[in-house]
Structures are given as C-alpha cells and as structure tokens.
MIROGU-553072 format. One line per field, with one value per atom (N, C-alpha, C): residue number from 1; residue in one letter; atom name; x, y, z. Coordinates in steps of 0.05 Angstrom, whole numbers, plus 32768, in hexadecimal, padded with zeros to 4 digits. Layout:
N
i NUM,... .
aa A,... .
at CA,... .
east X,... .
north Y,... .
up Z,... .
END
This chain:
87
i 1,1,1,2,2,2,3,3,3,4,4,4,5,5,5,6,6,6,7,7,7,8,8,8,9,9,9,10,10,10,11,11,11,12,12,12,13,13,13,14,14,14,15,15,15,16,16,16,17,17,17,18,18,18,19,19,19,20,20,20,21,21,21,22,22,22,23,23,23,24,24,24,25,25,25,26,26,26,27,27,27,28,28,28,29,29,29,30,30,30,31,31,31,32,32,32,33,33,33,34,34,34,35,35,35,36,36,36,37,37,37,38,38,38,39,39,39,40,40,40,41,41,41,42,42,42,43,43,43,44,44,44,45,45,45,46,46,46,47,47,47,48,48,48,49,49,49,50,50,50,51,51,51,52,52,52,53,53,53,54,54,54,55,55,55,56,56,56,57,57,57,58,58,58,59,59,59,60,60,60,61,61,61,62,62,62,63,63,63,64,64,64,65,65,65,66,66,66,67,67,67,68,68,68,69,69,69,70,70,70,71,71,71,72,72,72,73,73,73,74,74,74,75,75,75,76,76,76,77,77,77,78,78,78,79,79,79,80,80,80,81,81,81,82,82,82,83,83,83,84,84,84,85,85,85,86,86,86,87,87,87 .
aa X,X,X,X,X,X,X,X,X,X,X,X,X,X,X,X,X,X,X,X,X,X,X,X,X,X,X,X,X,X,X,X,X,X,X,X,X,X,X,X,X,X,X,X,X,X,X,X,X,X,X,X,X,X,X,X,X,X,X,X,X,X,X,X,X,X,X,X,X,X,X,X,X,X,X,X,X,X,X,X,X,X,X,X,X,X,X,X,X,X,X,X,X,X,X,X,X,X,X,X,X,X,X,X,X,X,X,X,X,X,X,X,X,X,X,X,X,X,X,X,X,X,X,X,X,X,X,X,X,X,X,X,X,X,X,X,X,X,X,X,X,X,X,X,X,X,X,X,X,X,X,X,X,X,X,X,X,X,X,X,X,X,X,X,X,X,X,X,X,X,X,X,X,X,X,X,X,X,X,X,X,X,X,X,X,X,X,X,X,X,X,X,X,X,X,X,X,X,X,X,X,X,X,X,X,X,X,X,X,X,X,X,X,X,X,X,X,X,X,X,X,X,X,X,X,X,X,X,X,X,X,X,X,X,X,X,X,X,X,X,X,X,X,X,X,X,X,X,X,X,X,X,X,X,X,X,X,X,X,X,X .
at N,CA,C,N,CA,C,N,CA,C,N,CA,C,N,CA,C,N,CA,C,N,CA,C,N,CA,C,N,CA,C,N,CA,C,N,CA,C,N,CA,C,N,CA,C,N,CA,C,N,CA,C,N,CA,C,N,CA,C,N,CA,C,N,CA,C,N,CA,C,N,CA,C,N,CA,C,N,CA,C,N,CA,C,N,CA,C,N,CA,C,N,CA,C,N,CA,C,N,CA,C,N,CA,C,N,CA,C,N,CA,C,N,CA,C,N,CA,C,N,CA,C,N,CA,C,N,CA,C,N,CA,C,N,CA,C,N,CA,C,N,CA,C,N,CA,C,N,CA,C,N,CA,C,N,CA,C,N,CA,C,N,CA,C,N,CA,C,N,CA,C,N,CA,C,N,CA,C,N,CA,C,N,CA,C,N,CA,C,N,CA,C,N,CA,C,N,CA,C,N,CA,C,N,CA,C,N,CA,C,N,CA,C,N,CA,C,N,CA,C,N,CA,C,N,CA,C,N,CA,C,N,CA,C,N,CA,C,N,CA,C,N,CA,C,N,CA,C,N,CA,C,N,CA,C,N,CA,C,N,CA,C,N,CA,C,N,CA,C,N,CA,C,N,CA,C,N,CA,C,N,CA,C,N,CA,C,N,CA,C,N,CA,C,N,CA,C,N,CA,C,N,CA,C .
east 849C,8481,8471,8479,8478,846B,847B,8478,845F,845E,843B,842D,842C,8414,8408,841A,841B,8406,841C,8406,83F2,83EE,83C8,83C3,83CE,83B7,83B4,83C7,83C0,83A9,83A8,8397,8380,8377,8365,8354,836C,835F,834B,8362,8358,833F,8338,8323,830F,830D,82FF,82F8,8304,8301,82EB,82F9,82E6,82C4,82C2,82B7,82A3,82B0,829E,8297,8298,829A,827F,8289,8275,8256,8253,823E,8233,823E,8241,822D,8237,8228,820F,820E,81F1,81DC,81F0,81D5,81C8,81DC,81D3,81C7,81C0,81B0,819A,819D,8182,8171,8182,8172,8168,8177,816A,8150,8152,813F,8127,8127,8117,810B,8117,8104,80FE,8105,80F5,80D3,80DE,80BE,80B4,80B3,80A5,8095,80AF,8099,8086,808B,8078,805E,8064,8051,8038,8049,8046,8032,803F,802E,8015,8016,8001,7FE7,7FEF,7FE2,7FCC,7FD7,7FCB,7FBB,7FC4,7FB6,7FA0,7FA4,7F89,7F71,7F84,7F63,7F65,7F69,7F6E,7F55,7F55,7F3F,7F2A,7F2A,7F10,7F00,7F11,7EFA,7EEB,7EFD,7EF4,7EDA,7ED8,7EC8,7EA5,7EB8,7EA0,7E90,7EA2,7E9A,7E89,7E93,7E7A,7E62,7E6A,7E48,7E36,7E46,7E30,7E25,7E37,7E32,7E1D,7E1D,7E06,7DEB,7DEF,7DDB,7DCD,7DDA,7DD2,7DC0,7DD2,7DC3,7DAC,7DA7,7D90,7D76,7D7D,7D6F,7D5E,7D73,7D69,7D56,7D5C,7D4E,7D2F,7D35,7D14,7D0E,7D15,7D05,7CFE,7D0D,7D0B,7CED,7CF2,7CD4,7CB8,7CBC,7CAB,7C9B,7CB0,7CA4,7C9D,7CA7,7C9E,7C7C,7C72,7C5E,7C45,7C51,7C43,7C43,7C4C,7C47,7C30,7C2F,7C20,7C02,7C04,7BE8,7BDE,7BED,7BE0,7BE0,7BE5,7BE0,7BBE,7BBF,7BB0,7B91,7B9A,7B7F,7B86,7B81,7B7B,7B68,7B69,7B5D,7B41 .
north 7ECB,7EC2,7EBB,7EAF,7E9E,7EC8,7ED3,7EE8,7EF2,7EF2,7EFD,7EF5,7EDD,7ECC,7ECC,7ED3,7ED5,7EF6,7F08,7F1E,7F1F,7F13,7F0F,7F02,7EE5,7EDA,7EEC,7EFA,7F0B,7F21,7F2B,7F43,7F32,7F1C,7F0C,7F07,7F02,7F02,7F1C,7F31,7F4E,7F56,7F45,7F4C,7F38,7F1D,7F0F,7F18,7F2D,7F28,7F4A,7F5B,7F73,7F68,7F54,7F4D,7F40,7F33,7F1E,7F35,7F52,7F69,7F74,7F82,7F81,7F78,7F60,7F48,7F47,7F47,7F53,7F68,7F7D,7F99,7F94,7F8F,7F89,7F75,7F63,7F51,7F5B,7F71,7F7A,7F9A,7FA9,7FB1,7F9C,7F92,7F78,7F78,7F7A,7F6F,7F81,7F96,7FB4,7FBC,7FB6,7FB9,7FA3,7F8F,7F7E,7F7D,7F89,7F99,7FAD,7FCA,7FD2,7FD0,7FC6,7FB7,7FA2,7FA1,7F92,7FA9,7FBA,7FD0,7FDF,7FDA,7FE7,7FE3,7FC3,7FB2,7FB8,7FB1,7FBD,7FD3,7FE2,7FFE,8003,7FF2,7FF6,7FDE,7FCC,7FC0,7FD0,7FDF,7FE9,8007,800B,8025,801B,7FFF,7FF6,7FEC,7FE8,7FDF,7FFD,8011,8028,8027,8032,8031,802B,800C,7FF8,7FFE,800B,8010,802F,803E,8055,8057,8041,803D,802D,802C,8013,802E,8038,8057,8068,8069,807D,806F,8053,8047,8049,8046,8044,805F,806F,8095,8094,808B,8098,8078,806C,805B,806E,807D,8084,8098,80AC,80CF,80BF,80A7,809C,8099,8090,807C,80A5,80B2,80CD,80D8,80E0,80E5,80D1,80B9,80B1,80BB,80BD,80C0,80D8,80F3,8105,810B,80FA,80F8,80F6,80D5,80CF,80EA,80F7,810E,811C,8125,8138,812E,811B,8111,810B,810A,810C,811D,8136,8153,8152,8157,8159,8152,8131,8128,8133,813D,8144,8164,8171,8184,818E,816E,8172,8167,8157,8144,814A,8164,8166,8158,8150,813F,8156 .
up 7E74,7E6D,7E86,7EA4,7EA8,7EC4,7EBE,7ED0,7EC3,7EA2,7EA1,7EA6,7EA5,7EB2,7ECD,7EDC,7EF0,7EFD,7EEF,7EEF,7EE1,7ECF,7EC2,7EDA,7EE8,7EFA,7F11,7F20,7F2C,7F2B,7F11,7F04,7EFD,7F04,7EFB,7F11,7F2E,7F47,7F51,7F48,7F52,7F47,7F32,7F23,7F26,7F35,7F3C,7F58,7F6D,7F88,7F82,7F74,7F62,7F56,7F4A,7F43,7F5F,7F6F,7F82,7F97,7F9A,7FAD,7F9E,7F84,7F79,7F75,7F74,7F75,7F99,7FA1,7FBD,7FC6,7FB7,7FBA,7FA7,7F9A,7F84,7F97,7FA1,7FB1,7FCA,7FDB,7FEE,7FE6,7FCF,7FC1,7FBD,7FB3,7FAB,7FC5,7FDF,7FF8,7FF9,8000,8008,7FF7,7FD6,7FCC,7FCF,7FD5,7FDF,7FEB,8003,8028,8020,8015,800C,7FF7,7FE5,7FDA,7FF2,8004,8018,802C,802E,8043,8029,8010,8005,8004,8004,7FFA,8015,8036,804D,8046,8046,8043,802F,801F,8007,8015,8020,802C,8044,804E,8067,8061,8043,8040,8028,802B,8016,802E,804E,805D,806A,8071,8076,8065,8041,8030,8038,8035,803D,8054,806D,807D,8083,8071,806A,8059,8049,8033,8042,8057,8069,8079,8080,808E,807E,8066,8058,804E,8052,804B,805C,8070,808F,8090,8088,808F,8078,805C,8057,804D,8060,806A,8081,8095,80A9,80A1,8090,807F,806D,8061,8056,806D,8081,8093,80A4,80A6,80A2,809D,807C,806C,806C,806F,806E,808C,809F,80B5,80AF,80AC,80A2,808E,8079,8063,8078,8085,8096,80AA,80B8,80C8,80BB,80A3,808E,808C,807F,807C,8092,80AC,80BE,80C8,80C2,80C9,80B4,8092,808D,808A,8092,8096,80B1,80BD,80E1,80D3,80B9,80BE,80A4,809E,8084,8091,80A2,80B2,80CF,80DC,80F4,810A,811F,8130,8132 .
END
C-alpha cells in the first residue's frame, strides 16, 4: 500500500513540476505577447502623427492652390478692366 502511495506521490510531483513548466511557458508567452501589443500600440501611434501631419500638409497645400486661385481671379480681372477701360 504504502509503495502506491508513494508512486502516486511521485506521479503527482511529475505532474506538479509539468504543470509549474507549463505555466512557465504561458507566462513567458503572455510577456512576449505583451511587448508585442506595445510595439503595436508603438507603431499605430506614430502612423496616426505620420497622418496628422500629412493632413496639416494638404491643408496648407490647398490653402496655398486657394490663395492662387484668387490672385489668379484678381489678375484675371485686372486684365480685363485694363482691357475694357483703356488709359
């Protein structure tokens, strides 16, 4: 009797030190997965101000093609009055 017990507590160890190896490997998965969602987070971060100043870029670009276009109008218009009311 005294010998089964013995090999259950043995087979009990092997399966507690299985077990603590295990848990082991899951938590250092856990990390790995952890730093990864961090450089994600990283990366999503930097391609959201990447965005933002892309977005700053095309305002100014067509602030500029606006600011254009009226000068553009303007000359247009003062061609015509210099061409409608000659000196």
């Amino acid at each position: 009797m005294q010998k089964f017990a013995a090999e259950a507590e043995g087979k009990a160890a092997v399966a507690s030190i299985a077990s603590a190896k295990a848990t082991e490997k899951a938590a250092e998965a856990g990390e790995r997965s952890a730093k990864a969602g961090e450089k994600a987070a990283e990366a999503t971060e930097r391609n959201a101000k990447y965005l933002l100043w892309s977005v700053i870029v095309a305002a100014i670009s067509a602030l500029i093609g606006l600011a254009s276009a009226v000068a553009s109008a303007v000359s247009a218009y003062y061609s015509y009055w210099s061409a409608v009311h000659p000196r």
